[in-house]
VOGU-3710 file (C-alpha; in Angstrom, 3 decimals, decimal comma):
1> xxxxxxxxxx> -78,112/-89,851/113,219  -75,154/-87,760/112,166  -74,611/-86,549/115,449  -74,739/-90,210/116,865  -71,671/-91,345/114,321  -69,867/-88,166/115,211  -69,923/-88,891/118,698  -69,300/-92,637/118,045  -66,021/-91,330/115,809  -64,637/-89,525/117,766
11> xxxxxxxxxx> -65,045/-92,028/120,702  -63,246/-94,599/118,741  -60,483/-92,034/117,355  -59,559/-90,804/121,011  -59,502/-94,394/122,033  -57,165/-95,540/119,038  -55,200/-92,116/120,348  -54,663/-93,361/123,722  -53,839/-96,955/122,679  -51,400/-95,838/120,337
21> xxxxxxxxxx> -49,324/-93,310/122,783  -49,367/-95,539/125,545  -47,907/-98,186/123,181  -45,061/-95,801/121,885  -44,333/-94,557/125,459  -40,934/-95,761/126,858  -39,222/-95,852/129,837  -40,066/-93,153/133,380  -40,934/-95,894/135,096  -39,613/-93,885/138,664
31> xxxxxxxxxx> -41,349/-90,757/137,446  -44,377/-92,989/137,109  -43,742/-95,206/140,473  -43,698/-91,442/142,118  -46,934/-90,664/140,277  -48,751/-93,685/141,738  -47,545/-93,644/144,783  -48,700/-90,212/145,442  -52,555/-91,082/144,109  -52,509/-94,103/146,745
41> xxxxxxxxxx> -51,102/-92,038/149,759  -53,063/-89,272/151,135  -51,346/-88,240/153,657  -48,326/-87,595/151,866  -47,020/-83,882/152,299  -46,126/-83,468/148,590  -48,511/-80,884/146,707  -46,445/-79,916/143,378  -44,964/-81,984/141,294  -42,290/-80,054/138,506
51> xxxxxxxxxx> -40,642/-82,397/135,733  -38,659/-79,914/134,185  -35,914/-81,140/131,460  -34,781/-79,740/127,741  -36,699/-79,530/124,860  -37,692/-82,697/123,275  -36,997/-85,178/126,535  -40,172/-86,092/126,711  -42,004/-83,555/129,395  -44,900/-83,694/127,152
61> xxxxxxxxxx> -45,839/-87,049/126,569  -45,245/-88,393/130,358  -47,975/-85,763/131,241  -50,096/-87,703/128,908  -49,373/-90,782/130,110  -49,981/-89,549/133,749  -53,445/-88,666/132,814  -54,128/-91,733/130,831  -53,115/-93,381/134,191  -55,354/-90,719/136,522
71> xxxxxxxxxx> -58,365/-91,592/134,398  -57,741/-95,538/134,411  -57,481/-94,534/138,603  -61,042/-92,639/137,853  -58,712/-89,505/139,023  -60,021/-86,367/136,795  -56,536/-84,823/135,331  -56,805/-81,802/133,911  -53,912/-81,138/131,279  -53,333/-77,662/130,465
81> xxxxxxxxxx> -50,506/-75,969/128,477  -49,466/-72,750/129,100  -49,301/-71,679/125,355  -53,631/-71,906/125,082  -54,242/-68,889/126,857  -53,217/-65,398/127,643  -50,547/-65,574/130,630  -52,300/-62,972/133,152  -54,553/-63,941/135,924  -58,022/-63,051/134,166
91> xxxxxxxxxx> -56,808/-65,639/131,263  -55,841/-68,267/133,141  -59,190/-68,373/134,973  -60,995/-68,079/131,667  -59,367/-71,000/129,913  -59,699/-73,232/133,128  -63,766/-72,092/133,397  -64,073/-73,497/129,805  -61,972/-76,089/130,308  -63,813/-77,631/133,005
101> xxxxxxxxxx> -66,876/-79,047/131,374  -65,046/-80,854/128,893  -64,036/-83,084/132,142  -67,084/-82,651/134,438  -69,889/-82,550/131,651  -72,428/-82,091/134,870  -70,871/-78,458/135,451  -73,398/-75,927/134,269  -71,465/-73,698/132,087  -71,059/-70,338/134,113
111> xxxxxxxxxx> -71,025/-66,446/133,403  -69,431/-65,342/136,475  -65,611/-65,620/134,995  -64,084/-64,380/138,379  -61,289/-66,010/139,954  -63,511/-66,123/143,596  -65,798/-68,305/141,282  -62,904/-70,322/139,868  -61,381/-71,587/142,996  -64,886/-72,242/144,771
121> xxxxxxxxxx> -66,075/-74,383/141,961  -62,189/-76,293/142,147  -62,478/-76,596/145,650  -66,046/-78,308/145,690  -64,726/-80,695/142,602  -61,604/-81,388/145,299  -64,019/-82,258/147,784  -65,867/-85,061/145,863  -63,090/-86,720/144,758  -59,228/-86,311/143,860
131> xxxxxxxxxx> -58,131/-83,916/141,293  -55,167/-83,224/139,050  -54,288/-80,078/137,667  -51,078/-80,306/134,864  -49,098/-77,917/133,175  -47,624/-77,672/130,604  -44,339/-75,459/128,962  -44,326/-73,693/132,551  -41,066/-72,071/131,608  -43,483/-69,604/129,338
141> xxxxxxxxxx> -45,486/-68,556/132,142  -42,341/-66,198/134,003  -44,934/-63,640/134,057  -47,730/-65,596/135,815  -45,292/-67,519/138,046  -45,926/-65,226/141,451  -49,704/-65,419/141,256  -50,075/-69,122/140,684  -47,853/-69,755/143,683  -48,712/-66,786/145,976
151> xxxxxxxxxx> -52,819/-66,393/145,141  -54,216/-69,467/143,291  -52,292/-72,390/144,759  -52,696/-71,083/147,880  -56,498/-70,486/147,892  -57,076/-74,065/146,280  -57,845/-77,273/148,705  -54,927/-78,911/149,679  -55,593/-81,911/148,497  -55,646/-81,126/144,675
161> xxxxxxxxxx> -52,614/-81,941/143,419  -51,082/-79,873/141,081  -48,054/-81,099/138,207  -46,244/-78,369/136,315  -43,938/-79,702/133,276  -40,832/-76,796/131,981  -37,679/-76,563/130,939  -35,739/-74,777/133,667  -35,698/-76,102/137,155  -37,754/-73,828/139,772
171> xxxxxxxxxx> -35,894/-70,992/141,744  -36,773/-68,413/143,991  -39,724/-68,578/146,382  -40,225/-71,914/145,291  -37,158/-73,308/146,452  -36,046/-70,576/149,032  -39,200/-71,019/151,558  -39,119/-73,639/153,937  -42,938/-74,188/153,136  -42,812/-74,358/149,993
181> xxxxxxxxxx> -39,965/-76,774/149,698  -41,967/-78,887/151,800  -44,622/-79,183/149,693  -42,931/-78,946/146,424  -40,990/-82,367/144,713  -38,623/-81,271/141,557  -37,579/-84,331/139,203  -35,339/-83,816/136,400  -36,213/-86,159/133,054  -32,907/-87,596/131,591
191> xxxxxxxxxx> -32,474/-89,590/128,250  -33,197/-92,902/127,520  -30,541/-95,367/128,603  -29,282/-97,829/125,784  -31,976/-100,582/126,301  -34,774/-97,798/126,954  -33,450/-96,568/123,648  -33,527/-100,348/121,646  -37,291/-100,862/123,066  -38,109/-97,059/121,615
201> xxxxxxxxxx> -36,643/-97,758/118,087  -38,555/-101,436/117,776  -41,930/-99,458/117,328  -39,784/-98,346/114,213  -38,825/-101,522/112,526  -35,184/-100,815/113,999  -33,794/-104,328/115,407  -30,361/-104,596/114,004  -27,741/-104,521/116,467  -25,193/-101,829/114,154
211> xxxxxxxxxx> -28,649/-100,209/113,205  -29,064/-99,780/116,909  -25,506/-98,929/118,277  -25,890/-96,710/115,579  -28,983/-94,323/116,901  -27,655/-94,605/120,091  -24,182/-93,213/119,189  -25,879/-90,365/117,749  -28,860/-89,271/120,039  -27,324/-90,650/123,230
221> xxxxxxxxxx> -31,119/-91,099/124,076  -32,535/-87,944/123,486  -36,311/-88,658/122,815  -36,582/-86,040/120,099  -33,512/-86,837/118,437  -34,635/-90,895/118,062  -38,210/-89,927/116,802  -37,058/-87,489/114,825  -34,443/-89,644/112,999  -36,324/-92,782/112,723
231> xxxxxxxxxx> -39,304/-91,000/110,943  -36,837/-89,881/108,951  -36,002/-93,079/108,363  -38,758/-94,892/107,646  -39,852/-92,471/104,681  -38,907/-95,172/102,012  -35,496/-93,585/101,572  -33,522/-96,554/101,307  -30,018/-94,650/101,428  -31,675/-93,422/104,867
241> xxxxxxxxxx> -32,689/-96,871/105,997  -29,035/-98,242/105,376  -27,601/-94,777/107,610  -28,780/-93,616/110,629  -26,641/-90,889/109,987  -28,306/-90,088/106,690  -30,886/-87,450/107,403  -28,601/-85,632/110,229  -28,781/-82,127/108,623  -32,171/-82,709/108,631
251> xxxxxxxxxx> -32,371/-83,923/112,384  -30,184/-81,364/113,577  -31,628/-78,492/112,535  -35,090/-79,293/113,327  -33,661/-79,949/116,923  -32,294/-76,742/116,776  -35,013/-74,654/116,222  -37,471/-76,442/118,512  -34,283/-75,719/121,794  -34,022/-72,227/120,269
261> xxxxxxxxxx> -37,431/-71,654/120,767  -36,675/-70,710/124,321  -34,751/-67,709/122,906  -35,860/-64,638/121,697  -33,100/-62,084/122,240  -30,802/-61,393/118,794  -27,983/-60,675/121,079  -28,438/-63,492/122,974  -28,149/-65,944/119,791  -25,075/-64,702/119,345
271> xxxxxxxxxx> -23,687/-65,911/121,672  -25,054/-69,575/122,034  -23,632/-69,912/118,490  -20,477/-69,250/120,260  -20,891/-70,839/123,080  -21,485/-73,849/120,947  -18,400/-73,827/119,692  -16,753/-74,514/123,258  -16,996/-77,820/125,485  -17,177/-75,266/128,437
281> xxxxxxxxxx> -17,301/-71,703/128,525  -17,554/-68,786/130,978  -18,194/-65,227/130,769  -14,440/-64,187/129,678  -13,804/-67,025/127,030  -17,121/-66,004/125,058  -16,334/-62,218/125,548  -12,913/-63,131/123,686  -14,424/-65,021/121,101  -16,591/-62,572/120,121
291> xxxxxxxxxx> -13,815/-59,513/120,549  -16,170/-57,427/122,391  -17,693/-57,692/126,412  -20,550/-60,189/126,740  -23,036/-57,930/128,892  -23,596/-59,531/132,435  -27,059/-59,651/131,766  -26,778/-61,544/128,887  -24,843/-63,933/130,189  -27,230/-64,431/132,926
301> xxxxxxxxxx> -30,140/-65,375/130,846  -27,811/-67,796/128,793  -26,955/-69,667/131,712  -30,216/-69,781/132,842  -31,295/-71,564/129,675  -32,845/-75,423/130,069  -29,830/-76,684/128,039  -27,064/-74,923/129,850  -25,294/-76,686/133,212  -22,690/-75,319/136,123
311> xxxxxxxxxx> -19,610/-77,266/135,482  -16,276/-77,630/137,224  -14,863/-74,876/134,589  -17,744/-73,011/134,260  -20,911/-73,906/131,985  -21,528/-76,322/129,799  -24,015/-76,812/126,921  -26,315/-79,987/126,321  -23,815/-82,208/124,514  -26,754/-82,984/121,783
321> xxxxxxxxxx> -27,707/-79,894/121,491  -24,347/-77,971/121,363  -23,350/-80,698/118,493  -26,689/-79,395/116,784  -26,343/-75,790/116,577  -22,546/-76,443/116,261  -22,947/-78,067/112,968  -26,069/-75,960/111,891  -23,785/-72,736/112,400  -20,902/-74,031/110,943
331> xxxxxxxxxx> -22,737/-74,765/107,576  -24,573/-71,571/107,833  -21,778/-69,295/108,147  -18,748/-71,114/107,667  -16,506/-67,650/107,518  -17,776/-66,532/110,498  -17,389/-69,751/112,785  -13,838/-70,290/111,299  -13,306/-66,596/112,860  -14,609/-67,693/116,723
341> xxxxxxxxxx> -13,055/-71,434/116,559  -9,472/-69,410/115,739  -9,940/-66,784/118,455  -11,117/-70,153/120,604  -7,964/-71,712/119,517  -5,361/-68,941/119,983  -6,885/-68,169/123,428  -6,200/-71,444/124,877  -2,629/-71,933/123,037  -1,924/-68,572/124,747
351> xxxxxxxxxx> -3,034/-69,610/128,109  -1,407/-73,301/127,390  1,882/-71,595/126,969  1,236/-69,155/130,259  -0,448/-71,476/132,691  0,690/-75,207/131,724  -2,859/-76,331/133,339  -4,074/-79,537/131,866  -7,702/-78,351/131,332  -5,978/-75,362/129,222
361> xxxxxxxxxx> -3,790/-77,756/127,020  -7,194/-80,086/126,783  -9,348/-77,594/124,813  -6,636/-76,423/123,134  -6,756/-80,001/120,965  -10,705/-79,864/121,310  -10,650/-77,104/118,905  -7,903/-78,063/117,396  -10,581/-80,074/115,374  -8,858/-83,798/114,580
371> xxxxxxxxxx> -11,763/-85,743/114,057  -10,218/-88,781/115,235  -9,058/-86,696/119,234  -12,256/-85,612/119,389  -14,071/-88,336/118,827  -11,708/-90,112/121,609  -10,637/-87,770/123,967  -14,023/-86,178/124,030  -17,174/-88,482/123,707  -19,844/-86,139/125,533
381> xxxxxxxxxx> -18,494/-85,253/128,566  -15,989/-87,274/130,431  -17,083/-88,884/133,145  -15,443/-86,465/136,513  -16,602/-89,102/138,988  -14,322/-91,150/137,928  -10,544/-91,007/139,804  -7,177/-92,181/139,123  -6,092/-93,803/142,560  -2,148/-93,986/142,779
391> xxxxxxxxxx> -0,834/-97,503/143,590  1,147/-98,048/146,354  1,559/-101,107/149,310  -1,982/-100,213/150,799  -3,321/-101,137/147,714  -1,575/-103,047/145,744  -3,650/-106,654/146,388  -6,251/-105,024/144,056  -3,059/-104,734/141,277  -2,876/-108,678/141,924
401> xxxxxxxxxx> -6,242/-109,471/141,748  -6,679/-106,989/138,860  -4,021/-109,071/136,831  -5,486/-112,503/138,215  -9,082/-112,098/137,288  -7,602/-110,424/133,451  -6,114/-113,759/133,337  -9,539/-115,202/133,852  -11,935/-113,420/132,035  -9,593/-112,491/128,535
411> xxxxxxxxxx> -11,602/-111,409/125,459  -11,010/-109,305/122,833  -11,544/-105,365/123,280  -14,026/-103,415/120,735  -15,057/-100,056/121,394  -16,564/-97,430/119,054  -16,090/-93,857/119,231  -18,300/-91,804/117,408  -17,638/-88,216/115,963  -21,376/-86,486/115,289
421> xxxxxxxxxx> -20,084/-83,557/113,426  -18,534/-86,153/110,469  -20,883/-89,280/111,149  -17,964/-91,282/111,584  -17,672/-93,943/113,723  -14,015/-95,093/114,863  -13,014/-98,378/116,131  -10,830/-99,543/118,515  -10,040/-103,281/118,235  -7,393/-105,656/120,033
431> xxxxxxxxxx> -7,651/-109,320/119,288  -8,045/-112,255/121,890  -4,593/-113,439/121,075  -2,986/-109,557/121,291  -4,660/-109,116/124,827  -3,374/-112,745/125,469  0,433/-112,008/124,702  0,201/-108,149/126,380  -0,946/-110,438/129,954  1,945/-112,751/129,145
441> xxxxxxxxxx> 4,545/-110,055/129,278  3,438/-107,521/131,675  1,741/-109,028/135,353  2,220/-107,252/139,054  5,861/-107,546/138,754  6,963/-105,414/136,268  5,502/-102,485/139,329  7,201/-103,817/141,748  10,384/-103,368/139,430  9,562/-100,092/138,198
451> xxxxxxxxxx> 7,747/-98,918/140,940  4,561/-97,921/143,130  4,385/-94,650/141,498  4,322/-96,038/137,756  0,728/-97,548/138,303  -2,915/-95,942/138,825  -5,992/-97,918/139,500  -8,792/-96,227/137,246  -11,944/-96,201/139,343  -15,450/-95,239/139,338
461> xxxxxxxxxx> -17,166/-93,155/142,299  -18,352/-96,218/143,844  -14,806/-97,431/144,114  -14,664/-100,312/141,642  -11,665/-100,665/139,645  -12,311/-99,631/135,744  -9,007/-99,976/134,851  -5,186/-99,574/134,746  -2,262/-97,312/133,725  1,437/-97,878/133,828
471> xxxxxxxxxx> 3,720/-94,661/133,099  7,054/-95,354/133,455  9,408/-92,398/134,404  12,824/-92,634/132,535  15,263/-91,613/134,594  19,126/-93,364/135,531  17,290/-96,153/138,046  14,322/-97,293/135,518  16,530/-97,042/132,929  18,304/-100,829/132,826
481> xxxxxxxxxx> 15,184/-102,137/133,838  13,431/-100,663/130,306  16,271/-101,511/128,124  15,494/-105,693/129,283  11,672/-105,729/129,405  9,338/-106,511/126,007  7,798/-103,452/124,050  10,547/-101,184/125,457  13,909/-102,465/124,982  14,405/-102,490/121,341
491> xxxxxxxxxx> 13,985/-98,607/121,514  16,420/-98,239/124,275  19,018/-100,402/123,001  18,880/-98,312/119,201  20,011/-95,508/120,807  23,712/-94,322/120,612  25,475/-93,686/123,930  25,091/-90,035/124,205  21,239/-90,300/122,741  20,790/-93,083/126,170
501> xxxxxxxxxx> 22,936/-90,527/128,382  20,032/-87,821/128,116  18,277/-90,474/130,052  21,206/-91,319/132,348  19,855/-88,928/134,999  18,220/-88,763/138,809  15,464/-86,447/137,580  12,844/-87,431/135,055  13,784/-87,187/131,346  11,055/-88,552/130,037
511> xxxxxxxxxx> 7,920/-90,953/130,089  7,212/-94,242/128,427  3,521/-95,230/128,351  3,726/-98,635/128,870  0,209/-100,222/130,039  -3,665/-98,789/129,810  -5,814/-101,542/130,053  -9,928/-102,088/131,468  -11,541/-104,064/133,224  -14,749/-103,979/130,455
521> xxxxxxxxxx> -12,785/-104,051/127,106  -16,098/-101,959/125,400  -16,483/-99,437/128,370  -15,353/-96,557/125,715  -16,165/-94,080/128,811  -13,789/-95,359/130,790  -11,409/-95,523/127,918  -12,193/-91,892/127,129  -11,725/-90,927/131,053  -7,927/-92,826/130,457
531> xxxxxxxxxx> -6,854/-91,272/127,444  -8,101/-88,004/128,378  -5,815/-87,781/131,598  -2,951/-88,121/129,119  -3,344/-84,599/128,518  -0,893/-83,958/131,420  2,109/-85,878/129,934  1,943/-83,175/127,147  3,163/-80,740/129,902  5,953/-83,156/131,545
541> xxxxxxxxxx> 8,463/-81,151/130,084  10,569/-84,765/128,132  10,534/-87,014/126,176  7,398/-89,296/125,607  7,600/-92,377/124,108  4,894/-94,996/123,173  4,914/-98,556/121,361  2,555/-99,903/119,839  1,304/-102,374/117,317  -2,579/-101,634/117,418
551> xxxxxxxxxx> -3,401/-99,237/114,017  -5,883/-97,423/116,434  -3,102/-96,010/119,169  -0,789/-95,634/115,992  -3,312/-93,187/114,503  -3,831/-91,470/117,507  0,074/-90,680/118,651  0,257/-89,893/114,743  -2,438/-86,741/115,172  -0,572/-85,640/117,926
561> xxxxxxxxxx> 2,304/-85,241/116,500  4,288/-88,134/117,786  7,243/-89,059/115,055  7,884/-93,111/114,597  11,356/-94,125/115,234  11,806/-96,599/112,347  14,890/-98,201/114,039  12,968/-99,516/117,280  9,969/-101,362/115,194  9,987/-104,915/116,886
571> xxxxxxxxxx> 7,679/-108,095/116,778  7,589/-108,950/120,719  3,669/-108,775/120,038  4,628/-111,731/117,586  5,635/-112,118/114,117  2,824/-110,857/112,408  1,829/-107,998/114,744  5,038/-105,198/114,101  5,006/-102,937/116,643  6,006/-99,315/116,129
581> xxxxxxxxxx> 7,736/-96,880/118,502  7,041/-93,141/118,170  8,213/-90,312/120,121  7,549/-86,164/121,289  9,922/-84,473/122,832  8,353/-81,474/124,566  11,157/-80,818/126,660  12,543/-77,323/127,532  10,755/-74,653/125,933  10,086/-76,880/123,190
591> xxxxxxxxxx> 6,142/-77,111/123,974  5,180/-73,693/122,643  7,177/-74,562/119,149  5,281/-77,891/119,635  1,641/-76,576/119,666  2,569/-73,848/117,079  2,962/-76,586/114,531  -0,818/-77,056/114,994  -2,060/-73,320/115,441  -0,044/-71,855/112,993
601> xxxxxxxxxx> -2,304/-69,672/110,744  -0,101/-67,542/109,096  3,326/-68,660/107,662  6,702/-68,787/108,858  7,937/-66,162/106,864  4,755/-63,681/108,111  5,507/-64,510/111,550  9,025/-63,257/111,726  8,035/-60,466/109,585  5,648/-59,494/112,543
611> xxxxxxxxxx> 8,436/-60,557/115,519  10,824/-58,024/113,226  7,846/-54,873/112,991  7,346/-55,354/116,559  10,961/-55,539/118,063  12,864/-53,868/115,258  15,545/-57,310/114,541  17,866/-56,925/111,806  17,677/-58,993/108,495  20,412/-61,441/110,572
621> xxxxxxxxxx> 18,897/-61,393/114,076  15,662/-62,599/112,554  17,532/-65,506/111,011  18,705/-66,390/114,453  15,623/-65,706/115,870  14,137/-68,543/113,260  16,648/-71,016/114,059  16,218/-70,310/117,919  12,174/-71,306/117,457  13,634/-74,340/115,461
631> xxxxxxxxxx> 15,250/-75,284/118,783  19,083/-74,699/117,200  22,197/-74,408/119,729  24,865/-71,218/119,371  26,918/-73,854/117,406  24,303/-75,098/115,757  23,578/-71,383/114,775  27,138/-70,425/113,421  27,454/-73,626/111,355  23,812/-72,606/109,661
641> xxxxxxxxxx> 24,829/-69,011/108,945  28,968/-69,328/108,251  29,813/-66,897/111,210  31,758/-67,596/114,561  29,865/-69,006/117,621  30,630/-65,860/119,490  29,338/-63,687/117,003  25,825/-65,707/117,348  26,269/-65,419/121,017  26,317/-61,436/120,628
651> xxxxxxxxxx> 23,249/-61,404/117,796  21,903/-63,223/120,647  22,361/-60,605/123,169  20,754/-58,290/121,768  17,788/-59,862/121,129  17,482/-60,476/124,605  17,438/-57,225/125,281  15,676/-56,102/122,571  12,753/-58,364/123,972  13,586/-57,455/127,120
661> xxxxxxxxxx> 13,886/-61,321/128,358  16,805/-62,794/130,385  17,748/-66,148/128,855  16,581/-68,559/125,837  13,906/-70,201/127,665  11,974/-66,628/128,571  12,706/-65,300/124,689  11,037/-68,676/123,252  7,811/-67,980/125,550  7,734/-64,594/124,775
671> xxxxx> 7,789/-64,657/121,005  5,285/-68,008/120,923  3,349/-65,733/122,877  2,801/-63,766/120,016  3,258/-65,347/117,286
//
């Protein structure tokens, strides 16, 4: 009688099991579609499937819905996971020879453990019927990879087919013979799209749309990350229930230790925690970082790591899981991740100053650490499909029907950028009637007038239009042309006549950012992708000027450093929307005093004290050395100091050659070099 119930139990308990799983299981519909399609067609050439993706996308539970799926089919599917037995041939056999009568309760339980007996007694199960072998955490089994491929696979029938589930995508024989490649079908498993994500978190109780936006912002889909959080959630906490963002600690370091799992060289921790710190990294930014050589070896097994990517500068981490062991290092050892974020940060100011490349400049901010740039300029990773296609007269029709159909289809713009590291969200918000007014006074025109080369369509790889940017150069034929149109003229007229004549001039003296608008007013990649290709203005070598009367742009040019010009505040948005204009001048040399503002570790006083040790200046040609990094003229100099102009002009001299540089412009770079 017991043994009746227990059998009846345990009947109803794998049943409930299987109900509840499939219930909770979201989204691989293609990965499933591929599944099916290769359990209907026997002919088909395919003999391996891998699903390989990082920890916690799911790798697990789509093998268990593919067997729940085999088994409705009447297909025996024979899940195994490489962390139940020993990883040499003889266990692998002996696991799979016990295994086996849990499935096919008619198989007489054998003594003869050898693998000849193995394979005959899989081969005469293949020949009855079809038959699955899974599995699982393959990226364990580096040791028994060879002889699965080269002995057991190949001595099996061809018709089982076999599904391996790991983290890192297959290489070597697997990939480089033709035969194998034949037979062999790699998918990779991605996160959960938004509405993937809403139908996960309803299982949850989680139906409110900020609730919602909100676990989105922060997993970006990662399976772990949602069921990890919304447990969390649901524990009764009610400060929890009210936050996504509540239990993050929590979250994150659980995530971390599951993707760490992976790892189990010291040495190598070291330097994901560093690599963590960087939005890309290669093998000379990480050796800096950590002041000593990162050993080619050991950079080879981190960039073989499930979470790690080839990028265009390099590699790139997981953006989830670099934000998790980011944080988790940061509040385990504060001290020592201030250290690596300031080498980080001096070793891109450094190359910034040498190389003027945009990417250089670009992670120079990103570690920099503003939460409100880096929740802008770099929300995950910006999309590098996307293009900036110059305007000209080939084009220009979509300019008129990109103004047209704005014209048709205005609403107001709302987009949220969220900033992991602080759980803060920021918003970006322009009203139906500001969007309304900015179409009223800009339109196809104001190109034509300016010019081709002001405009760029912002496009996506398919070629539709995302959006569009007007930069206006300032220079003597733009210049009566900005001092009459809306948003820029109340600037331009403020200025006296010699402040307008530095613009009175056939070269470029500066830029005014006149227009970035999208097509889809909450497409905040596409408005990341926009303001991220700003960067490059930072390097123009003028004057950049910006107006605006939205508090989200104002913040923005405010933490870069952009000063407001309190004279050229205007209402041409309309009387209740004043509109500020700020400027940066980063013309010249005046760049490398620019970034300094935001590097500067030491102060003033210890940095001349160091430019004095190292080139031996006098008490006075270190005060002219300070007013020179202030950007001061020979005049400007003498007035300071109560001397005569040509006595600064000798001090001068001989700091030149005491630095052994040629003119002003080479002595700035060589000092913000080291300074």
């Amino acid at each position: 009688m017991v043994d009746k119930f227990t059998t009846a139990h345990e009947q109803n308990t794998e049943h409930l099991i299987h109900e509840w799983e499939q219930d909770f299981f979201i989204g691989r519909k293609e990965e499933i579609k591929r599944f099916q399609d290769l359990l209907n067609d026997s002919s088909s050439e395919t003999r391996l499937i891998y699903f390989h993706g990082s920890g916690g996308i799911g790798k697990t539970y789509l093998l268990s819905e593919l067997a729940r799926i085999a088994n409705n089919a009447h297909v025996p599917f024979l899940h195994l996971d490489s962390q139940d037995f020993l990883h040499t041939p003889k266990g692998f056999v002996d696991y799979l020879l016990q295994y086996l009568p849990t499935i096919f309760p008619s198989i007489t339980p054998t003594t003869d453990y050898s693998l000849q007996a193995c394979i005959k007694i899989i081969n005469q199960l293949a020949m009855e019927r079809q038959l699955i072998i899974a599995i699982d955490t393959y990226e364990k089994m580096d040791d028994l990879d060879r002889w699965l491929r080269e002995i057991f696979i190949r001595k099996t029938n061809p018709t089982i087919l076999f599904i391996l589930a790991g983290r890192k995508k297959l290489t070597g024989a697997w990939v480089e013979s033709p035969a194998w490649r034949r037979f062999v079908t790699q998918i990779e498993l991605r996160d959960f799209n938004f509405t993937q994500t809403k139908d996960y978190l309803k299982h949850y109780g989680m139906q409110q749309s900020a609730e919602v936006k909100a676990a989105w912002h922060f997993s970006k889909g990662h399976p772990l990350t949602l069921s990890l959080a919304a447990m969390t959630i649901n524990t009764g906490d009610e400060n929890a229930k009210h936050s996504f963002t509540a239990p993050l600690p929590h979250v994150l370091m659980q995530l971390t230790n599951r993707w760490l799992q992976e790892v189990s060289n010291p040495v190598l921790h070291q330097v994901i925690e560093a690599a963590a710190l960087l939005q890309f990294f290669n093998q000379e930014i990480l050796s800096h970082c950590l002041q000593h050589d990162v050993e080619r070896n050991i950079f080879s097994e981190l960039v073989s790591l499930s979470f790690i990517r080839p990028c265009r500068y390099g590699w790139t981490m997981h953006d989830l899981i670099r934000d998790a062991i980011h944080i988790e290092f940061k509040k385990r050892q504060p001290d020592r991740f201030d250290q690596l974020n300031k080498q980080a940060t001096r070793y891109y100011y450094e190359r910034t100053i040498a190389t003027r490349r945009i990417q250089d400049i670009a992670q120079l901010f990103y570690h920099l650490g503003d939460e409100v740039i880096q929740s802008v300029f770099y929300q995950d990773h910006i999309d590098q499909t996307m293009y900036m296609e110059p305007v000209g007269p080939h084009n220009f029709e979509e300019v008129l029907t990109y103004f047209e159909n704005k014209k048709h289809l205005m609403e107001e713009s709302n987009v949220q950028f969220y900033n992991r590291e602080a759980n803060q969200m920021y918003h970006f918000y322009a009203s139906l009637d500001h969007n309304k007014r900015e179409t009223d006074m800009i339109n196809a025109n104001y190109i034509k007038k300016m010019g081709f080369h002001t405009a760029n369509l912002m496009k996506h790889a398919d070629g539709k239009t995302a959006g569009l940017s007007i930069i206006v150069p300032i220079n003597k034929r733009t210049l009566p042309f900005l001092m009459e149109e809306p948003v820029s003229r109340t600037y331009f007229n403020q200025l006296t006549a010699a402040e307008r004549s530095i613009y009175q001039t056939e070269e470029q003296a500066g830029l005014f950012i006149r227009y970035l608008d999208y097509w889809d007013p909450t497409d905040s990649a596409a408005r990341s992708f926009s303001l991220y290709n700003l960067f490059p203005l930072l390097l123009s070598g003028g004057r950049i000027i910006v107006s605006t009367p939205l508090p989200f742009f104002q913040s923005l040019v405010t933490s870069f450093g952009f000063q407001q010009i309190e004279a050229a505040t205007h209402f041409d948005y309309g009387k209740d929307s004043p509109c500020h204009t700020y400027l940066l001048d980063v013309s010249g040399e005046k760049l490398a005093v620019y970034l300094q503002q935001f590097i500067g570790h030491t102060s003033i006083e210890n940095q001349l004290d160091f430019l004095a040790d190292t080139f031996s200046f006098t008490t006075r040609e270190s005060e002219i050395v300070q007013l020179i990094l202030e950007n001061q003229s020979n005049l400007e100099i003498a007035e300071a100091l109560f001397v005569a102009e040509i006595t600064v002009k000798k001090h001068v001299g001989r700091i030149l050659k005491k630095t052994n540089t040629r003119n002003r412009a080479e002595l700035i770079k060589r000092l913000m070099e080291l300074i």
